[in-house]
N, C-alpha and C positions, 0 to 999 in steps of 0.2 A: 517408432517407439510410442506405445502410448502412457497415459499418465498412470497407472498403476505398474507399469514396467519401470518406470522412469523413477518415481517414490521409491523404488524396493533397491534401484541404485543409489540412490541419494543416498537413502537409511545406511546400506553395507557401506560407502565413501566415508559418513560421518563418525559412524564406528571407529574407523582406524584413527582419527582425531581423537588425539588425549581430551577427555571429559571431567571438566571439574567433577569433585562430588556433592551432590543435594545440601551439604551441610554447609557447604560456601557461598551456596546462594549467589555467586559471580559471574557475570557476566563481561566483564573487561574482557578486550580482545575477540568477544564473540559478538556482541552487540555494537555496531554503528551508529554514531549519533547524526541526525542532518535535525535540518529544520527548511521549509518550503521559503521559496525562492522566488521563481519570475521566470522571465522570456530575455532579459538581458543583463550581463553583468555589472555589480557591482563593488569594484577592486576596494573600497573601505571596507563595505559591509564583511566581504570574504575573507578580510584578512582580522577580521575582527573575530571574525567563529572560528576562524583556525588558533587565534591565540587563545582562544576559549576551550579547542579542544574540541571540536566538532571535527566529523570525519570526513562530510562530506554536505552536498543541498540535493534538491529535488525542483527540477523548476517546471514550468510549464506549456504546453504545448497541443495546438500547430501555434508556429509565428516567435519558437524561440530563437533568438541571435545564435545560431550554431556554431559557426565560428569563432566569431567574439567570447561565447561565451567558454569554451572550449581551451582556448587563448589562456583566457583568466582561470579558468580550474587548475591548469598545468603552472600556472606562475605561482600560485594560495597553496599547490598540491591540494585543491580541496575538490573532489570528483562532487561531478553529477548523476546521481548512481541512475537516476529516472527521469522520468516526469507523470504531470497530472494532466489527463488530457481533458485539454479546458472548454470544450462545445458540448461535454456528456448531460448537459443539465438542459439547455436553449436546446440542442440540435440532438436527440435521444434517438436511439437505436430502437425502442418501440415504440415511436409516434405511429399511429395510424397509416402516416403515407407513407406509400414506399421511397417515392422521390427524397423525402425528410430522412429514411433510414439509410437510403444510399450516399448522401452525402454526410453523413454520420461515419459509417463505416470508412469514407474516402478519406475524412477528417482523423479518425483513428490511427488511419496507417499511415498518413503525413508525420502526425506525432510519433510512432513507431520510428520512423526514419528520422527524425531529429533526435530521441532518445538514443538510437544507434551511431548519429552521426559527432554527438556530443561525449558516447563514452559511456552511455547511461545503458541500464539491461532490462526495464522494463515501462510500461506505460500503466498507470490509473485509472482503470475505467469504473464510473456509475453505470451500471447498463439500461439503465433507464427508469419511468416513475411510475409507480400506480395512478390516471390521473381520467376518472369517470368509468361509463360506461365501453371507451373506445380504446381504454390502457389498465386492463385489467393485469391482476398477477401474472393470470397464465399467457396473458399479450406481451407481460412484462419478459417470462419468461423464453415464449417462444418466440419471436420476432429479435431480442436480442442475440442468442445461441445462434441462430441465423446466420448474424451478419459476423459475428464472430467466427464462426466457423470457416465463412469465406475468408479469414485472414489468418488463418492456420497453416498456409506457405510462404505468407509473408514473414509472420513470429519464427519459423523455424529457420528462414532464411539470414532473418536478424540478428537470431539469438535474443529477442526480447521478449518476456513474458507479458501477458498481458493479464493487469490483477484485478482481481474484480474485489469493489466496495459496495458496502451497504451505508447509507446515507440516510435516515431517515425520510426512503423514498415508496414507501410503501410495499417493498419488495424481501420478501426471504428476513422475514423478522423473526424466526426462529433459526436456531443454528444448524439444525437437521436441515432444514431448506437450504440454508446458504452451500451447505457441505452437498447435499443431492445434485445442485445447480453447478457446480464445478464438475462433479463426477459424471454427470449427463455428457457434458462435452466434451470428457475423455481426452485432456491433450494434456501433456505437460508443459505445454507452453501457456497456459492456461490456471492460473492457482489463485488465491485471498492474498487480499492486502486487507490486511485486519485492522480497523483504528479501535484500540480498547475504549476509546470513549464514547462514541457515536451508539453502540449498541448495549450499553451499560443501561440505558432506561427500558430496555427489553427483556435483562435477565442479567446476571452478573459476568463482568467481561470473563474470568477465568473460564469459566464453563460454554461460551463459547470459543475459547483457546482448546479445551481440551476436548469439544465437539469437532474444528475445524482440524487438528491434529497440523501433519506436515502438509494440507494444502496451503496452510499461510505460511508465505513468503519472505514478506515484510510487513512492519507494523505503522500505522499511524500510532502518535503519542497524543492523547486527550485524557480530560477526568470531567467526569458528569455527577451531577448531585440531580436528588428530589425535588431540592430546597432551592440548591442557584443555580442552575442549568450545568452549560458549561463555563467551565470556572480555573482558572488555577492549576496545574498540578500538584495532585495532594491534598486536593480540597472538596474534593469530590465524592463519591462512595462508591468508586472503583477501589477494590482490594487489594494494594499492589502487592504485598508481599504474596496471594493467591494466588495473582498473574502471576509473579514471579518463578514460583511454583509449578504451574503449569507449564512453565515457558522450560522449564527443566524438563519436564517431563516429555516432552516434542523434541528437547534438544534445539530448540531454536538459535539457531547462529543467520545473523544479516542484517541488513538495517530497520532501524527504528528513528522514525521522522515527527517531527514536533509542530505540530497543527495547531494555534492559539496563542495567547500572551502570557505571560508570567510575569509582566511586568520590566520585560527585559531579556534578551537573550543570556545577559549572565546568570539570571535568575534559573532559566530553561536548562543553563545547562547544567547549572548543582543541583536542580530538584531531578532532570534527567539521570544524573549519574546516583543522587542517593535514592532516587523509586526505583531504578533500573537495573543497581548494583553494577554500576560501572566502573 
């Protein structure tokens, strides 16, 4: 099945789901709240987001306590829907050597297999940085597609998606890029992990919502300003009621993950539920 076969199912599945109407602007029940987590459990901290009302965490990986952690999700009921795979920045999928790319990709599908072995359904990749003459876009782009590709019987074996971010890594800073760059590789096991804050200083998050369409997945949660970088939820000059908007219009239903502080996780999670309409 490839990724345009695979969207045209998704779409008819989500159809037969009762759909609020535009004018409720709600999201309860369709949006997941997590916030980022780790490599080993922590029974206070989880039992503290579940009384908060968090649906779940995202932790990270290779090297997360799989079991352990696993353990503790089923005790909190608080799933680990993912993880972020944490060498994509040091150990990049378009470094120059091949040697560095291959153990990138090996490093990928370890976290792939802990995200599978933990309950979680996909992994976080950066795919790598614009960085001189030797990591160019198009280095960026081709030599990452690569290695990904090799792990397109892994993902389908798993059942894990693998999402691709933009990180202000010099890569697909326009949303037509970002959108090309999934469609290039043609897999459904292959989609956007969107954080509406990281590419808010490239153009307004909405409008990459409604460029990237049903390729994104899941959402990072961030708010960026001109003025204070990143900041706050709600303090930033992200649009939420626009995203929210758009997020209507894709019909976005899955999780949405909280990258940042607010001062507090109880804080995270009223400002989550009133920008999110949850």
């Amino acid at each position: 099945m490839n990724r345009r076969k695979f969207l045209t199912t998704t779409t008819t599945s989500l159809a037969m789901v009762p759909f609020l109407s535009a004018k409720t602007h709600s999201f309860k029940d369709r949006i997941q709240k997590a916030v980022k987590f780790g490599t080993k459990p922590n029974e206070k901290q989880m039992q503290k987001l579940k009384d908060l009302g968090f649906d779940g965490i995202e932790g990270s990986g290779p090297g997360l306590q799989t079991e352990a952690m696993k353990k503790a999700c089923a005790k909190h009921s608080l799933p680990m829907h993912g993880l972020v795979y944490n060498k994509h920045w040091k150990v990049r999928l378009s470094d120059p050597n091949p040697k560095v790319r291959d153990e990138s990709r090996k490093g990928l599908a370890q976290a792939m297999r802990e995200a599978n072995g933990v309950g979680g359904k996909s992994v976080l990749l950066v795919p790598g940085r614009v960085k001189g003459s030797q990591e160019t876009h198009q280095h960026v782009w081709d030599r990452s597609s690569e290695q990904i590709r090799k792990l397109l019987p892994l993902a389908e074996e798993l059942k894990i998606h693998i999402l691709i971010e933009t990180v202000w890594n010099g890569f697909c800073y326009k949303p037509e890029q970002f959108r090309d760059y999934i469609d290039a590789i043609d897999s459904p096991w292959v989609q956007a992990y969107y954080d509406i804050g990281n590419m808010q200083k490239y153009g307004p998050s909405h409008e990459w919502i409604r460029v990237l369409g049903k390729r994104t997945l899941k959402l990072d949660v961030k708010d960026w300003g001109s003025k204070n970088g990143f900041c706050p939820l709600g303090q930033g000059d992200v649009d939420w009621k626009k995203v929210r908007h758009e997020l209507e219009q894709i019909e976005f239903k899955g999780w949405a993950t909280r990258e940042g502080s607010d001062g507090g996780v109880e804080n995270t999670a009223r400002l989550m539920n009133e920008l999110l309409a949850l």
